[in-house]
C-alpha positions in Angstrom: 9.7 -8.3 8.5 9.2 -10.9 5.7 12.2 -13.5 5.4 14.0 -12.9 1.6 12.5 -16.2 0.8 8.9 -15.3 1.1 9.3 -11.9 -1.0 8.2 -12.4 -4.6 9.4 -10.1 -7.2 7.9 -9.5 -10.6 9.7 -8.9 -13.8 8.7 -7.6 -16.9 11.0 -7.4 -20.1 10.9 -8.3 -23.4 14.2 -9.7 -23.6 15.1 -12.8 -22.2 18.5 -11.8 -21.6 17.4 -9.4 -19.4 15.3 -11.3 -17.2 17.7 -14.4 -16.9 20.3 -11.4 -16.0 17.7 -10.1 -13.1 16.7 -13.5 -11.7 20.3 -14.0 -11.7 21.9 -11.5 -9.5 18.5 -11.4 -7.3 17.8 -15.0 -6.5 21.7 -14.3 -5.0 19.7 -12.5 -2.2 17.0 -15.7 -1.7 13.6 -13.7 -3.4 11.1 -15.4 -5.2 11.3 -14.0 -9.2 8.9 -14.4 -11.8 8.6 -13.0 -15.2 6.1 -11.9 -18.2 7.5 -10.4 -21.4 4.6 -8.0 -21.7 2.3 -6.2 -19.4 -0.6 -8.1 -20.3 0.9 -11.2 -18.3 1.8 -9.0 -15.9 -1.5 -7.8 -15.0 -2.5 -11.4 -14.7 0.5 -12.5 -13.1 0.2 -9.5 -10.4 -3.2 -10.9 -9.5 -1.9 -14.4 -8.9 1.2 -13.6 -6.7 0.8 -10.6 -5.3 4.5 -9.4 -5.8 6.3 -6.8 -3.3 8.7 -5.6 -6.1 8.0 -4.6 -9.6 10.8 -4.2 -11.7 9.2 -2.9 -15.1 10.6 -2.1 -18.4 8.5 0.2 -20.7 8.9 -0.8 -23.9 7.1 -3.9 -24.5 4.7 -5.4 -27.1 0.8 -6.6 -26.6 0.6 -3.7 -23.2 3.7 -1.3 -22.1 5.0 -0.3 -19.2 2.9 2.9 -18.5 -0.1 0.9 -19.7 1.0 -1.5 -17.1 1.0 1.2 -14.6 -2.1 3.0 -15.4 -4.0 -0.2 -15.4 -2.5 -1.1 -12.1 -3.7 2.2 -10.4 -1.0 1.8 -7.6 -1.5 3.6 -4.2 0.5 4.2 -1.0 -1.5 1.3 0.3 -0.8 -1.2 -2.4 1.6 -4.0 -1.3 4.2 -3.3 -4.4 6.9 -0.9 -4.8 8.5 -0.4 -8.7 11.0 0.2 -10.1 11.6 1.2 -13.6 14.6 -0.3 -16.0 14.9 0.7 -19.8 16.9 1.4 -22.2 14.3 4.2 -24.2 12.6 6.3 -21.7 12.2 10.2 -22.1 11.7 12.8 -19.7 8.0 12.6 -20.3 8.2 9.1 -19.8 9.8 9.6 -16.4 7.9 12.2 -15.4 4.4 9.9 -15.9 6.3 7.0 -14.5 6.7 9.1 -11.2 3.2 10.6 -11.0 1.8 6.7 -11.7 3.8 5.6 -8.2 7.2 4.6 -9.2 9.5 4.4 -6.9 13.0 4.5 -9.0 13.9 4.6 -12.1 17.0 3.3 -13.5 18.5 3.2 -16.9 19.8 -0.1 -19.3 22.8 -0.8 -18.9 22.4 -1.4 -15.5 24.9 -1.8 -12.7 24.2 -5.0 -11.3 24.9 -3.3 -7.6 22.9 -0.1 -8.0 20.0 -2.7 -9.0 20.7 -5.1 -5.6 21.0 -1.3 -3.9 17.9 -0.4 -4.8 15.7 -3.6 -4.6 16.8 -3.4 -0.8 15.7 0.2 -0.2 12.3 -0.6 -2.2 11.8 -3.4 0.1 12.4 -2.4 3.3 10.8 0.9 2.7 8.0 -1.4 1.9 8.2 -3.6 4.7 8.4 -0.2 6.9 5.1 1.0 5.6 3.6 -2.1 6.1 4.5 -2.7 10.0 3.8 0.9 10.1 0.1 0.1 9.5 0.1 -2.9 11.4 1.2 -0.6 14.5 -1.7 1.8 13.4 -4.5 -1.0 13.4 -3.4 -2.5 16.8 -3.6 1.2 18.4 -6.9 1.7 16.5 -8.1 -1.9 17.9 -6.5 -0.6 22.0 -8.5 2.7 22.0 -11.6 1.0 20.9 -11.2 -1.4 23.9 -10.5 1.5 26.0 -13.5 2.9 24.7 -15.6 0.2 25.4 -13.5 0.0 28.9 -14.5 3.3 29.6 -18.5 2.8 28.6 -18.9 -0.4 30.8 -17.0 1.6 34.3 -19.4 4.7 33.6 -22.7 2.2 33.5 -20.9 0.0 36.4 -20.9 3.3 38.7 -24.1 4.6 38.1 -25.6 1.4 38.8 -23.4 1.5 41.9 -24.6 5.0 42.8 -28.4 3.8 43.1 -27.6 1.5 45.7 -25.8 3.6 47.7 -28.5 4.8 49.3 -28.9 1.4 51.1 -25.6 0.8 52.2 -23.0 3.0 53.3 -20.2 0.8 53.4 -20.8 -0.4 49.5 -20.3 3.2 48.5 -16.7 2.8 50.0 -16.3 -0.3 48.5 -17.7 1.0 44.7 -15.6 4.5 45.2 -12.4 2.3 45.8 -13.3 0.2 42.5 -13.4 2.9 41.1 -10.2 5.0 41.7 -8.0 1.1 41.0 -10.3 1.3 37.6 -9.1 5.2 36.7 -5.9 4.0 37.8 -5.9 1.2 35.4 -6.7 4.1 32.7 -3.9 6.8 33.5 -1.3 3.8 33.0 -3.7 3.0 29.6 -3.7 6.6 28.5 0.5 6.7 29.5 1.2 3.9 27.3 -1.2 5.4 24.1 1.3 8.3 24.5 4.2 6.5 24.5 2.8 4.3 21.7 2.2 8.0 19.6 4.9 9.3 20.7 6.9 6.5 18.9 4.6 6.7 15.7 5.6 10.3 15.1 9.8 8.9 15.1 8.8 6.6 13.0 6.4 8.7 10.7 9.5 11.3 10.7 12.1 8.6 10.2 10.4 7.0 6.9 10.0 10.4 5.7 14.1 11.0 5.7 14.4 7.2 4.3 12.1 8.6 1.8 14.6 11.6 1.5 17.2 9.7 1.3 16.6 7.6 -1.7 15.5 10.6 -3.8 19.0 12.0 -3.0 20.3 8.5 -4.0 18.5 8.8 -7.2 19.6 12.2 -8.3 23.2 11.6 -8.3 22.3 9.6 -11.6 20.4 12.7 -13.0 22.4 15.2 -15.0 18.9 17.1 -16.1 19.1 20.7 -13.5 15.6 20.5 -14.1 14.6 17.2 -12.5 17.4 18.2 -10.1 14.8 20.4 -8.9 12.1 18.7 -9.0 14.2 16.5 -7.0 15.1 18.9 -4.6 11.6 20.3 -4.3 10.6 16.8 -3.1 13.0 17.0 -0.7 12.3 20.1 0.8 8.7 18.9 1.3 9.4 16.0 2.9 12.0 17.6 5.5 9.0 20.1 6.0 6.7 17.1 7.4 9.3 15.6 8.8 9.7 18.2 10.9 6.6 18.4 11.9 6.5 14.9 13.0 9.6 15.8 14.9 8.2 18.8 17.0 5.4 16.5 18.0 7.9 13.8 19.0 9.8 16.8 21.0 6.3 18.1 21.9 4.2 17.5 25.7 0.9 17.9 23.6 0.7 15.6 21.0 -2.0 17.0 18.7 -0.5 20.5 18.7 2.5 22.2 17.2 4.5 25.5 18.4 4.8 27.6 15.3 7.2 30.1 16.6 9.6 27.1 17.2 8.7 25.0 13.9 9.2 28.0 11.3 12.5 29.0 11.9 13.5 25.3 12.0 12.3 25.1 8.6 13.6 28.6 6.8 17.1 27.4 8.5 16.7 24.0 6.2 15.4 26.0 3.5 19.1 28.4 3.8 20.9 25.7 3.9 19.6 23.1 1.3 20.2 26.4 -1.3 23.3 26.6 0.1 22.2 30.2 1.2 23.2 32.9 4.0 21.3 35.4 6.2 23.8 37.6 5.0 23.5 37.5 1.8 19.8 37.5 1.4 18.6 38.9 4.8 15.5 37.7 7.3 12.8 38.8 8.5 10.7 36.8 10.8 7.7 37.6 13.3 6.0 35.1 14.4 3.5 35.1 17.3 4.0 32.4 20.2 1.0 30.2 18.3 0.3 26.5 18.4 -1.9 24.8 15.7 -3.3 21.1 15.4 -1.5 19.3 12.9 -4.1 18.9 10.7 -3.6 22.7 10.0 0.4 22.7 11.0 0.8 20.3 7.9 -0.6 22.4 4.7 0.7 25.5 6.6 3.9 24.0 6.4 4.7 23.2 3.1 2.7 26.4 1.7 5.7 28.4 3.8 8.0 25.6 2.2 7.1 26.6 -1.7 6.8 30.3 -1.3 10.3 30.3 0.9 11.5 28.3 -2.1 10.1 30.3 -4.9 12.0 33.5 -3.4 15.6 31.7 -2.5 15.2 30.1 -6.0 14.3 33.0 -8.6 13.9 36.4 -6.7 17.6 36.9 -6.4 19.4 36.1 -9.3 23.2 36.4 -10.0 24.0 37.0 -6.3 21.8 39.8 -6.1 20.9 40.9 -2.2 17.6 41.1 -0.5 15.4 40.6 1.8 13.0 38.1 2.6 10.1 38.3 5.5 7.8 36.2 6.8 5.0 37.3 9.4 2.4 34.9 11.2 -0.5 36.6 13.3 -3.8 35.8 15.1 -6.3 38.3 13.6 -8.9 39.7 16.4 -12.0 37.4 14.4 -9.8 33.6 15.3 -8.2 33.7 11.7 -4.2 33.3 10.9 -2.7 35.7 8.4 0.4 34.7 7.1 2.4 36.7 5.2 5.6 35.9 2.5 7.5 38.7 0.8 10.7 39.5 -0.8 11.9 42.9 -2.4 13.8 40.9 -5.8 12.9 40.7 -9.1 9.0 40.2 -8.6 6.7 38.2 -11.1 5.2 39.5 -14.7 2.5 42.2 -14.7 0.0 39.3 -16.3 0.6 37.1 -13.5 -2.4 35.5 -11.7 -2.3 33.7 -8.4 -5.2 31.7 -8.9 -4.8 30.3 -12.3 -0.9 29.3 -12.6 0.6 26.4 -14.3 3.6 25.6 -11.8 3.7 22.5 -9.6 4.7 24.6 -6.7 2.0 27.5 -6.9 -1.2 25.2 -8.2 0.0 23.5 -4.5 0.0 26.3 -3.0 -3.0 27.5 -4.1 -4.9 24.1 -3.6 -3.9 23.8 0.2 -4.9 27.8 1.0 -8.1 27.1 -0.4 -9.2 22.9 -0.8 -7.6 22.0 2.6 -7.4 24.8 4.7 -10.3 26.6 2.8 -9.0 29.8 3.2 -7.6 33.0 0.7 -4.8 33.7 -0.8 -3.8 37.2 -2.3 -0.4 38.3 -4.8 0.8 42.0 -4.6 3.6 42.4 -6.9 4.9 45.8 -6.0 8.9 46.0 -5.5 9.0 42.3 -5.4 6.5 39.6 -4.2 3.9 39.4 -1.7 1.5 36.6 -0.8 -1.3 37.1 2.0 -3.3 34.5 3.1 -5.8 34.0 5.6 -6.7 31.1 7.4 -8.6 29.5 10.4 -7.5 26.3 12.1 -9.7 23.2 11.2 -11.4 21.4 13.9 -12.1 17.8 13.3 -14.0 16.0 15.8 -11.5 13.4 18.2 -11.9 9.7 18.0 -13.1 8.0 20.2 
């Protein structure tokens, strides 16, 4: 990881005090600071030094803060985190701050500590990501050598193989080559395993720092709204992290034991509502199946929203219930997967396929963009999604 003294951080404010305060307390911990009272500098002043940390107020004059963001585009990839610090911004503000790639948000006055606190998390969850990638590029880089490897040994035995006919005792010679050369690629292929093996911890393990800091951040949130939202979050990030998990935990790295991975998650989902079986009762039958994780992601958090829309709203004021979830193999290779409860139920007028909440548009955009299959409501007695499914295939790299 990068030494403090090679981190730059940027900081925009309109008041002076403010930034003399930041550079303060921060050059404490050896980082680089620079500053622009507007986000017009800053865009320029991005380009130039390339800053790991934003720290980013949003009232400014000449270009805000969202202007800033919006005209900064920021992605996973980018090498900044930010984090936002005002006095003036509104849930709507907060809410586009987040969906422009924030990472935390933090309200004037500030505690100087809670600012260090989270300029530390920002940057080594940066720094994570970033060696993460590195990690990814050199495996990338090994199996193309072992591609290449591979490619040269195949053309190096046929070539053999032709001349074998001449000499006896050179086809003893080129078979022997040969088994030290596939031995060479069994302790290859051992270490690639080991190496994905330890990708997946790592995947998993950035995922609950991830979780972590969204916990962090919601103990400074009195709105039970954006407590949700908060807590949604969460639940989807424990339900890839899980996933990553099972493949950790798994022989097979590219597949993933849905009969162990579901009840894994509904027991997270009990216990992050603070729910019990026997209050509102399950139902679960699942067939022994394993699915790629290309298919065992989307799967995953569609069971994730739909197991949270019934905990959250189908039983109100204690009420009791029931709540099932069934996973088949259909006889023509498709999954049917099917969520119910017997509470409350949704309104008559109610349309799967045109909603207007976060968690059922993402639902409904998985089911049908990423694992293009169909989804189905039934609203009699309660609430019951169907959905249909086959497992995508991608071609293997090679």
């Amino acid at each position: 990881m990068q030494e403090s003294e090679d981190i730059r951080i940027l900081v925009l404010d309109d008041e002076q005090i403010v930034i003399e305060a930041i550079k303060k307390h921060l050059r404490d911990s050896g980082y680089k600071i620079y500053s622009a009272k507007n986000g017009k500098e800053g865009i320029r002043l991005y380009s130039e030094i390339k800053p790991m940390l934003i720290i980013l107020d949003l009232k400014m004059p000449v270009m805000d803060g969202i202007e800033f963001l919006e005209k900064l585009h920021l992605s996973p990839g980018d090498p900044a985190s930010v984090i936002v610090l005002t006095g003036h911004g509104s849930d709507e503000d907060m809410q586009r701050c987040f969906e422009l790639g924030i990472g935390a948000f933090l309200h004037k006055p500030f505690n100087v500590y809670e600012l260090k606190g989270l300029v530390k998390h920002s940057i080594t969850l940066k720094q994570v990501g970033e060696n993460l990638r590195r990690e990814l590029l050199k495996r990338t880089k090994m199996e193309e050598e072992l591609s290449k490897y591979r490619y040269h040994l195949e053309e190096l035995v046929q070539k053999r193989t032709s001349e074998l006919e001449l000499s006896n005792e050179q086809l003893q010679i080129e078979i022997a080559e040969r088994k030290k050369a596939e031995l060479k690629i069994s302790l290859s292929l051992r270490e690639k395993e080991v190496l994905l093996k330890e990708i997946h911890h790592r995947v998993k393990n950035n995922l609950q720092i991830v979780s972590s800091l969204l916990d962090l951040q919601s103990k400074y949130i009195n709105n039970s709204e954006l407590l949700d939202m908060f807590k949604d979050s969460q639940n989807r990030l424990k339900t890839m992290a899980l996933i990553h998990e099972k493949l950790y935990q798994s022989e097979d790295l590219s597949i993933i034991n849905f009969s162990r991975y579901i009840p894994s998650l509904l027991n997270h989902l009990y216990q992050s509502y603070n729910l019990s079986t026997s209050a509102i009762s399950l139902d679960t039958d699942i067939e022994d199946i394993s699915i790629g994780v290309d298919t065992a992601v989307p799967c995953g958090l569609i069971i994730n929203e739909l197991v949270s829309n019934s905990l959250k709203y189908a039983f109100k004021n204690g009420r009791d219930g029931l709540l099932s979830v069934y996973l088949k193999r259909d006889y023509d290779d498709y999954f049917s997967l099917t969520i119910s409860d017997n509470g409350e139920g949704l309104p008559d007028e109610f349309d799967i396929k045109n909603v207007k909440s976060l968690g059922l548009r993402l639902v409904n955009a998985l089911v049908v963009d990423q694992l293009e299959g169909s989804i189905d409501y039934e609203g009699n007695g309660g609430a019951k999604y169907l959905i249909k499914f086959k497992e995508l295939k991608y071609d293997k790299r090679r």
